[in-house]
C-alpha positions as CSV (number, residue, x, y, z in Angstrom):
1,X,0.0,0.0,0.0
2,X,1.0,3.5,-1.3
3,X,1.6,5.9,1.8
4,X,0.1,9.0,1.3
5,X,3.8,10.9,0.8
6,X,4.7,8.8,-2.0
7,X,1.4,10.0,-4.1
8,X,2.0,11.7,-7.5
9,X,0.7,15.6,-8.0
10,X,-1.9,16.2,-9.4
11,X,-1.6,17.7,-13.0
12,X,-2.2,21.1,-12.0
13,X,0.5,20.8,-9.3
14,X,3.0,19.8,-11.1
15,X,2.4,22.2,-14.0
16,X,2.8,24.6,-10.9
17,X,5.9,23.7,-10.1
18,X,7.9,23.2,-13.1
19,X,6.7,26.7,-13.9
20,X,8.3,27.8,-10.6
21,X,11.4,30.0,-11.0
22,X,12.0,29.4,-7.6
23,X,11.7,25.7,-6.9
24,X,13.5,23.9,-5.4
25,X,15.8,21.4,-7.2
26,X,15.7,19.0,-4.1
27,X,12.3,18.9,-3.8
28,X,12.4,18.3,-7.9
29,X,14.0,15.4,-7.5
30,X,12.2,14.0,-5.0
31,X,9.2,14.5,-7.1
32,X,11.4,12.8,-10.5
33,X,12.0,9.6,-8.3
34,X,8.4,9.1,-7.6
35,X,7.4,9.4,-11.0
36,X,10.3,7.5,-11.7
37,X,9.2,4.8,-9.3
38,X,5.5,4.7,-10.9
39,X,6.9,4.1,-14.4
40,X,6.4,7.5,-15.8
41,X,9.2,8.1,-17.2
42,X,8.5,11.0,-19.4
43,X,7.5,13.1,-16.1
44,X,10.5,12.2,-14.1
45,X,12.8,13.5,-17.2
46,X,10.7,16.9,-16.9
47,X,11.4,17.1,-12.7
48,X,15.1,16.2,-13.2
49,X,15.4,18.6,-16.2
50,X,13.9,21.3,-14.2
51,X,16.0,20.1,-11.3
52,X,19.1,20.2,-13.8
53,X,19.6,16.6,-12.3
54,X,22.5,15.5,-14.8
55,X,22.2,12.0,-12.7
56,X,18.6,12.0,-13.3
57,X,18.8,12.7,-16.5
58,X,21.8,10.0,-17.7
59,X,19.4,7.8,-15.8
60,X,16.6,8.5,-18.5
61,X,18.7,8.5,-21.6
62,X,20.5,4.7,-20.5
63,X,16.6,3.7,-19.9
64,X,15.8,4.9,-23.4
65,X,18.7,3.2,-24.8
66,X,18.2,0.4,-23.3
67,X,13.8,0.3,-24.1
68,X,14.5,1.2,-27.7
69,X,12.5,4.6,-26.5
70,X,13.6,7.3,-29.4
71,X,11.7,10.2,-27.9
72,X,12.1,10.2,-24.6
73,X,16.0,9.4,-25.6
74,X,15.9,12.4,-27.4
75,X,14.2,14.5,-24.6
76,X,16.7,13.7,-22.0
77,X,19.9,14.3,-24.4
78,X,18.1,17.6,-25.3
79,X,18.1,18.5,-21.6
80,X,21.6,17.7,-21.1
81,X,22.4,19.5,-23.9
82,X,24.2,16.7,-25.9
83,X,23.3,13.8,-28.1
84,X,23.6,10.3,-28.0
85,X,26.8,8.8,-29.7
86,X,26.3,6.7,-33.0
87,X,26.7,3.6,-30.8
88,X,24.5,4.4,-28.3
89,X,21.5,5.5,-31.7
90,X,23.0,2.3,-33.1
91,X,22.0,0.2,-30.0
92,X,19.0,1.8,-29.2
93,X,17.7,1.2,-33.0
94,X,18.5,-2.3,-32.3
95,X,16.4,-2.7,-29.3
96,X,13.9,-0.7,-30.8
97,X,13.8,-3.3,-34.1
98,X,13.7,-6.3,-31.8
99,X,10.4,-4.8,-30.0
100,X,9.0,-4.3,-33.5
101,X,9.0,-0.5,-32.9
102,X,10.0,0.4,-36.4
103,X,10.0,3.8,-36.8
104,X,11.6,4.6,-33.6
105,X,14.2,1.9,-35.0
106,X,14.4,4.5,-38.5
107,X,14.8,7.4,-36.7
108,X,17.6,6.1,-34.2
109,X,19.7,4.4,-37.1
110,X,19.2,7.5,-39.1
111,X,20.8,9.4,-36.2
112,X,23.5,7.1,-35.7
113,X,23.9,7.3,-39.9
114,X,23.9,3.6,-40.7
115,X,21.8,4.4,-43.5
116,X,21.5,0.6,-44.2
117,X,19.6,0.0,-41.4
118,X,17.6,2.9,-42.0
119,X,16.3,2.4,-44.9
120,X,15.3,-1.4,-43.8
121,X,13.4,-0.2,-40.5
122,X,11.8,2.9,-42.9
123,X,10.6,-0.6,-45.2
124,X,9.0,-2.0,-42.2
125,X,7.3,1.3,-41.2
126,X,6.1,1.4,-45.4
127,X,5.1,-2.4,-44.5
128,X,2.7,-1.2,-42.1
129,X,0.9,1.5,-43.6
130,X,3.3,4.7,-42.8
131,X,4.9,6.8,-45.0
132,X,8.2,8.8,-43.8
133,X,8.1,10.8,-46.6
């Protein structure tokens, strides 16, 4: 059982705080881990980015990776203001490709610029009714 301190905010709330100029980064994190803890991982990134957590942050990019998650991998190298190596696009399009997640697969082998790969994760996104363009 859930005690009551280890609740997530309500949507208003945290809207409130990450709008905060003035809060404060340990409370941030605090609020990150329990969102972290709840699986939602996109909400944690936002509290650790506002937090300027760099631990926090690293800790959502090697989850990415590691998921085959291109956006929220994206997101989190955003906030720390650097990208992903081609390995580390390489591996994630790999994961990505093995969870059938195709065009998260295209995009991350595009950004590592193994164009092979590419174009055979953009064939299975075709395959399946999308167009890239």
């Amino acid at each position: 059982m859930a005690r009551i301190h280890d609740k997530l905010m309500s949507c208003l709330k945290k809207r409130d705080m990450l709008n905060d100029a003035e809060a404060d980064a340990n409370i941030l994190v605090l609020e990150a881990e329990k969102f972290w803890k709840a699986g939602y991982i996109q909400d944690a990134l936002e509290f650790f980015a506002k937090a300027k957590s760099e631990k926090g942050i690293e800790q959502v990019v090697a989850l990415a990776v590691e998921e085959g998650d291109f956006f929220v991998a994206e997101s989190a190298t955003k906030a720390l203001g650097r990208d992903l190596g081609p390995s580390q696009w390489e591996a994630l399009g790999e994961k990505a490709m093995g969870k059938g997640q195709y065009y998260f697969a295209f995009k991350a082998f595009t950004r590592a610029g193994d164009m092979e790969k590419s174009e055979t994760a953009r064939g299975y996104v075709e395959e399946n009714g999308l167009h890239l363009g």
